[in-house]
C-alpha positions in Angstrom: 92.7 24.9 147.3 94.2 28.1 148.4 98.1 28.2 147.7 100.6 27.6 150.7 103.0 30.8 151.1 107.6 30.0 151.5 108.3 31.7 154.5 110.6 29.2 156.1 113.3 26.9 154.8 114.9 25.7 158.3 112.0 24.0 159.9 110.1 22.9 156.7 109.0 19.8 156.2 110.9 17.9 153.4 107.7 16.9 151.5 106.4 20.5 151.5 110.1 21.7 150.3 109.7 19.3 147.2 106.3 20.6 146.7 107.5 24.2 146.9 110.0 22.9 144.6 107.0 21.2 141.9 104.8 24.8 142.3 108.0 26.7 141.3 108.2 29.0 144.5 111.4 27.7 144.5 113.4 27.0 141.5 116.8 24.6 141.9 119.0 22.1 140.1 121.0 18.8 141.6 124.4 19.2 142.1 126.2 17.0 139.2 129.8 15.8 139.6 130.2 15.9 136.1 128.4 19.1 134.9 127.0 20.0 131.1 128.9 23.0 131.2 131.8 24.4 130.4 135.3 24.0 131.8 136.1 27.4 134.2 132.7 28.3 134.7 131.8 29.3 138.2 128.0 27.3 137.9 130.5 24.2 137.0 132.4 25.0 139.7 130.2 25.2 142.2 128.2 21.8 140.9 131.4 20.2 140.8 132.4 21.2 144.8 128.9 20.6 146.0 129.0 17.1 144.6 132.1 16.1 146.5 130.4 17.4 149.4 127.9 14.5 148.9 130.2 12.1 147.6 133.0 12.2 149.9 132.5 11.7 153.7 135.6 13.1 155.5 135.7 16.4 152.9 132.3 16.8 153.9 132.8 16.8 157.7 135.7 19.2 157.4 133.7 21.6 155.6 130.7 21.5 157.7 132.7 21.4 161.0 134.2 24.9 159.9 130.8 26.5 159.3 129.4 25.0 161.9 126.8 22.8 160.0 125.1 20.3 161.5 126.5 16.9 160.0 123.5 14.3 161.3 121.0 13.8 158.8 120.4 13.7 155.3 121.9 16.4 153.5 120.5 17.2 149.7 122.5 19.5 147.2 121.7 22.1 144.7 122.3 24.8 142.5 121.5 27.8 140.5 118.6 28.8 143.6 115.7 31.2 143.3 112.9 32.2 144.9 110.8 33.7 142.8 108.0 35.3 145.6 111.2 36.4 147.9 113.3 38.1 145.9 113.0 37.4 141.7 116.1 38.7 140.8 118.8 36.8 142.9 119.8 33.5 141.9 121.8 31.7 144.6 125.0 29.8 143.3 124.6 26.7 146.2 122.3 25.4 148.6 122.1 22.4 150.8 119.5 21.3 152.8 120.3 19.0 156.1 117.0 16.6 156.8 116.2 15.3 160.3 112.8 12.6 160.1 111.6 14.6 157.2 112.1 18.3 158.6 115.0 20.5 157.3 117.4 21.1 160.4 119.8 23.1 158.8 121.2 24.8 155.8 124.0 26.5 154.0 123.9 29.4 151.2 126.9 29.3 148.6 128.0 32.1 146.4 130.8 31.1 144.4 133.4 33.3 142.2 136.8 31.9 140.3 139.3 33.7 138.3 139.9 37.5 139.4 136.0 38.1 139.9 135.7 38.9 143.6 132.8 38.7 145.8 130.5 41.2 145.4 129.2 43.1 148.7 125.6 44.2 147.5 125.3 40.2 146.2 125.9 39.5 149.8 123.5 41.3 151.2 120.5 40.5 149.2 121.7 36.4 149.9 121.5 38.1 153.7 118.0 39.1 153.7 117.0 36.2 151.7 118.3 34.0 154.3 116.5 36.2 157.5 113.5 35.7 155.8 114.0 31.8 155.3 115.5 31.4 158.7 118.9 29.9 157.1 121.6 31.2 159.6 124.6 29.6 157.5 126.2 31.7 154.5 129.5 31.0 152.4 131.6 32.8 150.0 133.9 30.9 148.1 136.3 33.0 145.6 140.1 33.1 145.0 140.4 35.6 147.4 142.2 35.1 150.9 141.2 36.5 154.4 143.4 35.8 157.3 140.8 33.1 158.9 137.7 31.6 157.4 135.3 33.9 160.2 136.6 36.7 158.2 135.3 37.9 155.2 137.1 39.7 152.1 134.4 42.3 151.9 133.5 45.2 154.7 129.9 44.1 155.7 127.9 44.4 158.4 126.7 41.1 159.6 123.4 40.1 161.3 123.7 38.6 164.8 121.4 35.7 163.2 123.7 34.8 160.5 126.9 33.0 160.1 129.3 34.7 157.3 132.1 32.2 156.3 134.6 32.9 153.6 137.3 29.7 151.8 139.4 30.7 149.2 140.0 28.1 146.3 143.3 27.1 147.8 142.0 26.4 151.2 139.5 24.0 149.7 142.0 22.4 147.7 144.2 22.0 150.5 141.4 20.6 152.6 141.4 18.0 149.8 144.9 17.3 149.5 145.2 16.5 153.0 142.5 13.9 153.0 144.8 12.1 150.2 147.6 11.9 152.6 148.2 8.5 154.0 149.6 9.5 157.1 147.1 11.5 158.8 144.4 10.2 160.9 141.5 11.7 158.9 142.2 10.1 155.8 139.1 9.1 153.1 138.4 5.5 154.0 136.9 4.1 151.3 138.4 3.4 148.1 136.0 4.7 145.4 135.8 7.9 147.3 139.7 8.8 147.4 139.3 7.9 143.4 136.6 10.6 143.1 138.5 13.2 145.4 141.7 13.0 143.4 139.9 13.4 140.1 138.4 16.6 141.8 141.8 17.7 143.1 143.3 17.2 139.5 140.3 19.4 137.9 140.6 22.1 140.6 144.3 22.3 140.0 144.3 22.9 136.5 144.2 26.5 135.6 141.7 26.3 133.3 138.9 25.5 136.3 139.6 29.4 137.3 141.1 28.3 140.7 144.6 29.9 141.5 146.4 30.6 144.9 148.1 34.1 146.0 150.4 35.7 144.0 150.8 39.2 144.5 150.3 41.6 147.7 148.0 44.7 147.7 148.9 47.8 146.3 149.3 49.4 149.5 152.5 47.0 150.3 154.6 48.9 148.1 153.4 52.3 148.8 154.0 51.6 152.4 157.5 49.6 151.8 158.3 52.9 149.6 157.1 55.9 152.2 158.8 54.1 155.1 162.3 54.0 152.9 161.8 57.6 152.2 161.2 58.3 156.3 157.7 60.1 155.4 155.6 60.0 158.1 152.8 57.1 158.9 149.4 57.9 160.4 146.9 55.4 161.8 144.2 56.6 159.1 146.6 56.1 155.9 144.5 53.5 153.7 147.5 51.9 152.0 148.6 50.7 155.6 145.4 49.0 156.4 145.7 47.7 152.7 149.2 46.2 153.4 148.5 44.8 156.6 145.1 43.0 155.4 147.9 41.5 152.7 150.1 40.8 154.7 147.4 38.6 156.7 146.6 36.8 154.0 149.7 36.2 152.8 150.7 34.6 156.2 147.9 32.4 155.7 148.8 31.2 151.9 152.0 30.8 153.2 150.3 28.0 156.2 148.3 25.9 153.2 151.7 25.8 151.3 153.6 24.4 154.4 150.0 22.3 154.7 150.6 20.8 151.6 154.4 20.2 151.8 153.9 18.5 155.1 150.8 16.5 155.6 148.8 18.2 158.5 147.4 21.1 158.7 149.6 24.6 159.4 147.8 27.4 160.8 148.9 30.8 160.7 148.3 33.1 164.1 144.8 33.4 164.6 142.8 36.5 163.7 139.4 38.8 165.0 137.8 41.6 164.6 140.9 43.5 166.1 143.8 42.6 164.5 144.2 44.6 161.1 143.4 47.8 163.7 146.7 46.6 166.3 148.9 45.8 163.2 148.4 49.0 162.3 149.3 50.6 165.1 152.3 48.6 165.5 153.3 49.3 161.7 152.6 53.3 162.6 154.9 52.9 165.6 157.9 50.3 164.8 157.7 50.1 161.1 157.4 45.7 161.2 154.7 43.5 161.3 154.9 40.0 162.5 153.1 36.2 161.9 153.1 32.9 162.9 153.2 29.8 161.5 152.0 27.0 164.0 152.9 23.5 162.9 152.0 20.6 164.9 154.9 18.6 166.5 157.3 21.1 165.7 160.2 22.3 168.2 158.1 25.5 168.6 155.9 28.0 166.6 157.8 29.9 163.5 157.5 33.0 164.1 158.2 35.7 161.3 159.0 39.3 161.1 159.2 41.4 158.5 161.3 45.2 159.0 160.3 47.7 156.7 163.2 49.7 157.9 165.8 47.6 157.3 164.1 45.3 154.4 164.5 42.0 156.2 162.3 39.2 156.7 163.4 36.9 159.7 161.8 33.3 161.0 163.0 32.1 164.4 162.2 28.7 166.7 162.5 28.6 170.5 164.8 25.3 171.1 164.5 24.5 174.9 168.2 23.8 175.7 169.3 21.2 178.6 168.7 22.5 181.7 170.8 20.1 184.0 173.8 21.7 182.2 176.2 24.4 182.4 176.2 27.5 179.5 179.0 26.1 177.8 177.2 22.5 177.9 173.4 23.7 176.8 175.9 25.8 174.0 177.1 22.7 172.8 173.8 20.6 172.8 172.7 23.4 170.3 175.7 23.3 168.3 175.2 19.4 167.8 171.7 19.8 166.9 173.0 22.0 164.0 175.3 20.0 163.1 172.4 17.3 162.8 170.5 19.9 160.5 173.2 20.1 158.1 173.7 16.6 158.2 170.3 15.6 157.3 169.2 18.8 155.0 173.3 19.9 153.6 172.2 21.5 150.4 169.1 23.4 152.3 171.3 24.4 155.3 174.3 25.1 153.6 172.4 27.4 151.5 170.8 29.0 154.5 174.0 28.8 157.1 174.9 32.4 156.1 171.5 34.1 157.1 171.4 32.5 160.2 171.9 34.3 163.9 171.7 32.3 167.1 170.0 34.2 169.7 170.2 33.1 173.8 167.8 34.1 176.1 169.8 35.1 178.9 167.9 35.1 182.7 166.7 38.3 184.1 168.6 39.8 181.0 166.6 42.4 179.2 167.6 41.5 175.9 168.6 38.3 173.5 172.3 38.1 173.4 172.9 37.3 169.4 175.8 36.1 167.2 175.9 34.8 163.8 176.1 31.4 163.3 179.6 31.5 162.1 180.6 33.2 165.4 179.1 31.0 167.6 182.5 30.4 169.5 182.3 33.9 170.9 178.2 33.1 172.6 180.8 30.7 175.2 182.5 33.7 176.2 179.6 36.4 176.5 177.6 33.5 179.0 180.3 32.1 180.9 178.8 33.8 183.8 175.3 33.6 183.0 172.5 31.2 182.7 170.8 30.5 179.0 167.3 29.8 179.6 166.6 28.6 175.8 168.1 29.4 172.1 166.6 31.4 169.1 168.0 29.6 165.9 167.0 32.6 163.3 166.9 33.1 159.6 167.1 36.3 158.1 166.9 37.6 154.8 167.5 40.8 153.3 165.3 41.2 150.8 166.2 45.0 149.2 163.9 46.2 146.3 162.6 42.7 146.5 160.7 43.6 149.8 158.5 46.6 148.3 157.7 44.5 145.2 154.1 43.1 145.1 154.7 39.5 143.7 158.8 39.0 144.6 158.3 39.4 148.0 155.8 36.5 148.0 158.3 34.6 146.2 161.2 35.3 148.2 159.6 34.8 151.8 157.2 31.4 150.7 161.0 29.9 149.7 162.3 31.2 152.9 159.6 29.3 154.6 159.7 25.7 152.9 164.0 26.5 153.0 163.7 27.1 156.7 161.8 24.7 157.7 163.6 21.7 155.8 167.0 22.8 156.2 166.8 23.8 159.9 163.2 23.4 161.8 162.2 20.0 160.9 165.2 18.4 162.3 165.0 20.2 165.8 163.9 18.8 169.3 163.7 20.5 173.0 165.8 18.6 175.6 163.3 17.2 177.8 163.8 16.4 181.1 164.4 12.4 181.9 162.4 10.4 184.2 163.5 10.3 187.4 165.4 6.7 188.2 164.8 3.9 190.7 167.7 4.8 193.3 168.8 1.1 194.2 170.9 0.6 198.0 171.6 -1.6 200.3 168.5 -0.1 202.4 165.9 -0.7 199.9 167.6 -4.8 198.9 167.1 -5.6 202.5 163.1 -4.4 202.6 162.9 -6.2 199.2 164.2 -9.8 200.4 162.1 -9.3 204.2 159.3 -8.9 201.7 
């Protein structure tokens, strides 16, 4: 009997993948919720997340809708992955296998790393040829590292038009999670058992001890960029340490979305990245010395938008607040002031804390700039616009951060409470006047046609 030859994984036949399996041309375990191994190990790790894959419906759909996995089928899970006759020294962290009427229609590649290990670009690209050669377009890279969007991927690799290169970092994932535990939202786990199994996971991959961790400290090249700007030295596109700040700062914005993500419920997403992005922020950083972010929540009065000055040291967060537009200047002024006064109301310890740091801005029509005051000299805004017409209000925060802002984990710290201070004590109490419905104009002219009728 002569000895059939792997040379396709997509398209197999599910019988033939078992005997593959049986002959030893390829060599696997099932994923186990409850691994034999030990607590922090990345194999455990990866058993533990592939098994809550297959155990839990609507974590499973979120994960395979952002890699684009197909999600009809049968999907099978495994670990610890080789084959032997394609390459006999890589041994892949995760697979699963999607099965249509006994053919495999689709299939995913993990490589998982915990702790400070990060993922490891020649690993990458032997997984990469492994999957050409099997026809598996679909490859994942799971670590504690963050990248701006999920497309992008913390090492610089140069990516086959055939394959699909995702990247989650631990926190997204348990984010993903906590979210599905949220009564509130209209995705939540619906059945019992499997809510019971997802917040068992959730506890495990919060612990320390399982290796996961979230963001805690920006590149190296913050501070040295932070500190050169101070000393007015001079910034050129091809400086390293700006690329390296800005690429922190990016992921930064987007630790700072799964925090508000968690706070809140529903799912924040930070302004969306490609290939281009790290190369314009650059450019602007080169030019105007501040980079910028934004944190889109949904339902809100408006984006948050945040800016951080290297010039000055400052971070600032602002909302757009669409004012009443059947009133006068002085009337849309005092709309805003009441909606303020609403904040403190609701949030007084927040706002209070924050009422020094903040700056009312109005956009002013055909002006060329934002006319701003502070907050506590909001009485002279009536004078400046008596004349003029306010086409919306900027209610911002900002912070000066001093030393804070070149230090690599204080500056996290300062801006993430700025963030969750900003948004209780001011944002999440905020709504745009909207104009009414138009009304039923009742006369004498329209009761007549009524009672002929």
């Amino acid at each position: 009997m002569i000895k059939k030859k792997l040379n396709k994984l997509v398209g197999l036949k599910k019988a033939d993948f078992d005997a593959f399996v049986k002959e030893g041309q390829i060599k696997l375990r099932p994923a186990y919720l409850i691994p034999v191994l030990k607590t922090g190990d990345e194999m455990a790790l990866t058993s533990i997340f592939l098994s809550t894959l297959k155990l839990v419906k609507e974590f499973r759909d979120g994960i395979f809708r952002d890699i684009k996995m197909n999600r009809g089928g049968k999907a099978f899970y495994f670990t610890e992955v080789s084959f032997p006759e394609i390459d006999g020294a890589s041994r892949i962290d995760g697979l699963v296998i999607v099965v249509v009427s006994g053919i495999i229609k689709d299939a995913v590649v993990f490589e998982m790393k915990n702790k400070n290990h990060g993922v490891d670009k020649e690993q990458i690209e032997r997984y990469i040829s492994i999957c050409r050669k099997l026809g598996i377009k679909n490859v994942v890279t799971v670590s504690n590292e963050f990248v701006a969007d999920h497309t992008l991927s913390p090492i610089n690799i140069k990516i086959p038009k055939s394959i699909h290169l995702c990247h989650f970092s631990w926190t997204y994932i348990l984010t993903r999670g906590q979210l599905l535990l949220i009564k509130k939202n209209d995705f939540n786990i619906k059945d019992e058992d499997q809510v019971e199994i997802m917040r068992e996971v959730l506890t495990y991959l919060d612990n320390p001890a399982s290796g996961v961790s979230g963001y805690s400290q920006m590149k190296p090249g913050w501070k040295e960029l932070a500190e050169n700007v101070k000393a007015q030295k001079p910034l050129r596109m091809s400086d390293e340490y700006i690329e390296d700040a800005v690429v922190s700062w990016h992921e930064e914005e987007k630790h700072m979305a799964l925090l508000l993500s968690r706070k809140l419920g529903v799912l924040v997403k930070p302004s969306p990245k490609n290939k281009d992005s790290v190369k314009n922020d650059v450019r602007r950083l080169v030019k105007e010395n501040f980079i910028t972010g934004v944190l889109s929540i949904k339902n809100s009065v408006s984006d948050i938008k945040v800016i951080c000055e290297f010039e000055r040291r400052i971070v600032s967060m602002s909302v757009r607040i669409q004012p009443p537009l059947d009133k006068k200047s002085v009337g849309r002024i005092s709309w805003m002031v009441k909606q303020l006064e609403n904040c403190k109301k609701k949030s007084e310890l927040v706002f209070e804390t924050l009422s020094k740091h903040i700056w009312i801005e109005a956009n002013i029509k055909y002006a060329r700039e934002h006319l701003k005051v502070r907050l506590s000299d909001i009485d002279q805004l009536v004078e400046l616009t008596r004349t003029s017409e306010i086409q919306a209000f900027h209610i911002v925060a900002i912070k000066e951060l001093g030393v804070s802002f070149a230090s690599n984990k204080k500056f996290i710290q300062f801006v993430e409470k700025l963030a969750l201070d900003y948004y209780e004590g001011i944002v999440q109490h905020l709504k745009n006047w909207t104009k009414p419905a138009p009304r039923l104009e009742q006369n004498e002219h329209v009761d007549s046609i009524s009672t002929s009728l």
